[in-house]
C-alpha positions in Angstrom: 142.3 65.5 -166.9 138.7 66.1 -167.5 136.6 64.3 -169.5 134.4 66.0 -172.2 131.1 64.8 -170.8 132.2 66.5 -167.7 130.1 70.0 -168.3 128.0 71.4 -165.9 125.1 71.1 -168.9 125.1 67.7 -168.7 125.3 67.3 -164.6 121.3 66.4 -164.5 121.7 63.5 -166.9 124.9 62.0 -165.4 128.6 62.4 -166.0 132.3 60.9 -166.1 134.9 62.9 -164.5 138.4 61.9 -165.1 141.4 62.6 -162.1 144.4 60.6 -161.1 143.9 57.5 -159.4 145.2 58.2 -155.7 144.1 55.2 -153.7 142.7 52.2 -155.2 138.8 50.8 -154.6 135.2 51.7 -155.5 132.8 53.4 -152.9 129.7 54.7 -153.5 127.6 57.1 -151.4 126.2 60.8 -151.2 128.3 64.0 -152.4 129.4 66.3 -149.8 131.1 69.4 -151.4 133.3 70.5 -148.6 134.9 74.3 -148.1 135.0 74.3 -144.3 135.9 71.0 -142.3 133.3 71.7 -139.9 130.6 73.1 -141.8 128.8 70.1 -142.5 128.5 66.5 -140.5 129.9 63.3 -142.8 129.0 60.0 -142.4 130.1 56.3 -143.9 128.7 57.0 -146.8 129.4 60.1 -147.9 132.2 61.0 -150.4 134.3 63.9 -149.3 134.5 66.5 -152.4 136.7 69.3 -152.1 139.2 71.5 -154.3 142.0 70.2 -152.0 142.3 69.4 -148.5 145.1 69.9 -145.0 145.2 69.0 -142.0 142.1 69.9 -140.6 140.2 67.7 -142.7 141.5 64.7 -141.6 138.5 64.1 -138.6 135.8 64.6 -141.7 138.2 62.1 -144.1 137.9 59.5 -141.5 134.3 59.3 -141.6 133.7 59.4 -145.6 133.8 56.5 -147.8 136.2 58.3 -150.6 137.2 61.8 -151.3 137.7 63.4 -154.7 139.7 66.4 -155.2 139.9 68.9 -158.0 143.8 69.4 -157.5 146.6 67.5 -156.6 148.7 64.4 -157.1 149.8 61.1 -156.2 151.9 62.6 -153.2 149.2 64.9 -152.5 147.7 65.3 -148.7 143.7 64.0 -149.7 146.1 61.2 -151.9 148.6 60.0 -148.7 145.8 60.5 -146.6 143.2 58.2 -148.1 146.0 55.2 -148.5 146.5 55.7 -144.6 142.8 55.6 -144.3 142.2 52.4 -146.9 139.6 54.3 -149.3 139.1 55.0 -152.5 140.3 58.8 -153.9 140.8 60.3 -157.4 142.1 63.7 -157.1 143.3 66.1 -159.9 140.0 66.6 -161.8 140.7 70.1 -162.1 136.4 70.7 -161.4 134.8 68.4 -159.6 133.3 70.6 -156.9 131.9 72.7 -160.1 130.1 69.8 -161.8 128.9 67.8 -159.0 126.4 68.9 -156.8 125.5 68.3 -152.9 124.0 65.3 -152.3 124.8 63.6 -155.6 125.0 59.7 -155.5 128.3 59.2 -156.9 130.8 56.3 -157.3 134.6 56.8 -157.1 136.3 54.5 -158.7 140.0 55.1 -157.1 141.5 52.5 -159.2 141.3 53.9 -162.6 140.4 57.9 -161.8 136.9 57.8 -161.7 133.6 59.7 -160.8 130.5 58.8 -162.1 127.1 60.3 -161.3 124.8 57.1 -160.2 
């Protein structure tokens, strides 16, 4: 579900990156790329990135303004997760964590599948 701009060659001057809308909305804030919950503090205006996420993400999903995941689906946790939480997620972009980078100002757009690079 990736769009072609989406290369790592073209991270510096911006990008699109296509998912599955999982919880409708726009946020935009700074890019945390996530591997361990409690590796790195979140605030309101970050946007959670991860490959997927469980359980013990949930305290660190609270805090961000939108998460983006490179897999799952509709039914997925980051997806149900989000809706319970009332913010914006795409999920299913297959590389998000490779193409944007830590501390990235980024806008999800939740509604139609979208991450842009601000």
């Amino acid at each position: 579900m990736t769009s072609e701009k989406a290369t790592s060659d073209n991270a510096q001057k911006g990008y699109v990156i296509k998912g599955m809308p999982a919880s409708p909305g726009k946020a935009r804030g700074i890019a945390r790329i996530i591997k361990d919950p409690t590796s790195k503090e979140v605030s309101k205006n970050t946007i959670l990135v991860a490959e997927i996420t469980d359980p013990s993400f949930v305290p660190i999903m609270a805090k961000s303004a939108a998460i983006v995941t490179d897999y799952g689906g509709i039914t997925s946790h980051p997806a149900i997760v989000a809706r319970e939480l009332g913010i914006p997620c795409v999920v299913g972009t297959e590389n998000a964590t490779e193409i944007i980078k830590d501390g990235d100002l980024i806008e999800v757009d939740g509604t139609n599948g979208l991450v842009k690079k601000l």
